[in-house]
N, C-alpha and C positions, 0 to 999 in steps of 0.2 A: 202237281209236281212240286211245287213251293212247299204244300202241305208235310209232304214225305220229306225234304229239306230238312224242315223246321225239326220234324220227328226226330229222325237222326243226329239233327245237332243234339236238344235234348236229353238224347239218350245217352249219346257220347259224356257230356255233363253231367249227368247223375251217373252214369258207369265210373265217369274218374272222380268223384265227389265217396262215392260209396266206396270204390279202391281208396282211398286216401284216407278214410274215416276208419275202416279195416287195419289199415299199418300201424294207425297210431295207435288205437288198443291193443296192438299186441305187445304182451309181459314179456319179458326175456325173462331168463335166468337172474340176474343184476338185482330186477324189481321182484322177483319173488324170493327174493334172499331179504332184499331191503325189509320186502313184509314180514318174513320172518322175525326181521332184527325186534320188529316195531308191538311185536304182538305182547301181551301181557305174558307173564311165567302160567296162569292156568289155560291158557288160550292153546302155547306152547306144550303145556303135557298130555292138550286132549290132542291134538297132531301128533302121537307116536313120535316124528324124529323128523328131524329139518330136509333130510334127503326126501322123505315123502309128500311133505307138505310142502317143497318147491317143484316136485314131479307134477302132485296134483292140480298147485296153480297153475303153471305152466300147459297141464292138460286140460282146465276149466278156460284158460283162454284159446288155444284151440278151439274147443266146442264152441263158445260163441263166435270162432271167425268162422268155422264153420258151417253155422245159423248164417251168419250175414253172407256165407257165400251162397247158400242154396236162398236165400231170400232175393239174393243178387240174380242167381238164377232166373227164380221164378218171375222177376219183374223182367227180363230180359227178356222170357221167351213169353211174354204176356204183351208186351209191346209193339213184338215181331208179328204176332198174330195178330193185334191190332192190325198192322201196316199193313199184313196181307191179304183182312176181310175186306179193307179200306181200297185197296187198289185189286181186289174180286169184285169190289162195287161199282169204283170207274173203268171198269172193263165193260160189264155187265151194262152199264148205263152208256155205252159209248156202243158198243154193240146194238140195244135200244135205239137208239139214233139215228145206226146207218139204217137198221131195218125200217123205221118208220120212212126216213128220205128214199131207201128202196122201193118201199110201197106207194110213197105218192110219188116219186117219178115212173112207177108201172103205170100208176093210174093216169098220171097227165099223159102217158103216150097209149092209153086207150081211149082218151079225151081227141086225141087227134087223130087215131084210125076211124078212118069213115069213108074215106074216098073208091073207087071203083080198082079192086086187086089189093088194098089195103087189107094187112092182117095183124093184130093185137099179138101174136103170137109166132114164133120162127116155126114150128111145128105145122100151125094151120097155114104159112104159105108154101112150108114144101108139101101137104096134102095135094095145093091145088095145082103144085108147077114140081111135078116128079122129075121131069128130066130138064128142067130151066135151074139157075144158079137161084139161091136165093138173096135178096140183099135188102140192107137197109136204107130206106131213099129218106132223107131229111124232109120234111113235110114244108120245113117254113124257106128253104134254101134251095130247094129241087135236087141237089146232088144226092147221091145211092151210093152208098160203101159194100162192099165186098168181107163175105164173113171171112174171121182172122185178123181184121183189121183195128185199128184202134177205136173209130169211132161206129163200131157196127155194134146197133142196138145202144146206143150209149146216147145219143144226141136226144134234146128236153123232146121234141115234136118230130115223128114220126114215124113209120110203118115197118112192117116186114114186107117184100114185094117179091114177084118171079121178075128178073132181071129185063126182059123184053117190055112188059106192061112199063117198068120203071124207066125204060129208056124214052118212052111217049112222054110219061111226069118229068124226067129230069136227065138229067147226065152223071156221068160215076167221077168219082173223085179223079183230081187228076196226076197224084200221086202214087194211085192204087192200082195193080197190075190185076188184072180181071184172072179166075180163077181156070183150071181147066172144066168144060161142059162135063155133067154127072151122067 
């Protein structure tokens, strides 16, 4: 986050650094007259006439504010792209993250499925308890949450259970209002 900071100030800085370096080259009319005054007489007669040789300075500076603005550009949408590979990467690696702690906390809670009605799985305990609730009993605390609930399937150590089995292991939460029979 600090990094993206940093960026943006940066860029704001060289954005008003390049704006300000832009203003002061540019010719008015004033300076391209001055240069006329300044030019030698053959300098003067290869210019056809001072109306056109103050047109075309005045249009040669142009053209390089021009340059400096697409060059303003390009550093600007170069930078942006930066910022946004840069934060597709801490997405990407934070993403990385959760799934790895996803997958070892699957695995610590198949590390503590073992017990008698114990299932690694919500799917294989409503296999074996079709018309029982199914729920989550804490392994290390004995209490059973009720699916919907905040801590079902969520707590480090413990099973999926048919709710009757679970009632011999533990007791249900006692904030959680038991669901209707399926």
């Amino acid at each position: 986050m600090y990094k993206r900071m940093i960026v943006a100030a940066l860029s704001a800085a060289a954005f008003s650094f390049v704006l300000i370096a832009g203003q002061a080259q540019a010719l008015t009319r004033k300076e391209c007259n001055d240069e006329w005054s300044s030019l030698s007489e053959s300098k003067k007669a290869a210019a056809k006439n001072k109306t056109a040789f103050v047109k075309d300075c005045m249009a040669k500076d142009d053209a390089k504010g021009a340059k400096a603005e697409k060059k303003e550009k390009a550093e600007k949408k170069e930078k942006a792209e930066k910022a946004e590979k840069q934060e597709k990467a801490e997405k990407k690696e934070k993403a990385e993250k959760k799934e790895k702690a996803e997958k070892k906390e699957k695995a610590e809670r198949k590390s503590s499925v073992g017990g008698p009605g114990q299932h690694a799985t919500e799917a294989e305990a409503k296999r074996t308890c079709p018309s029982d609730n199914v729920v989550w009993l804490n392994t290390r605390s004995g209490i059973y949450h009720f699916a919907g609930t905040a801590d079902y399937g969520k707590t480090k150590q413990g099973a999926y259970m048919c709710q009757q089995e679970a009632n011999r292991a533990g007791r249900a939460a006692k904030d959680e209002k038991q669901p209707s029979k399926k």
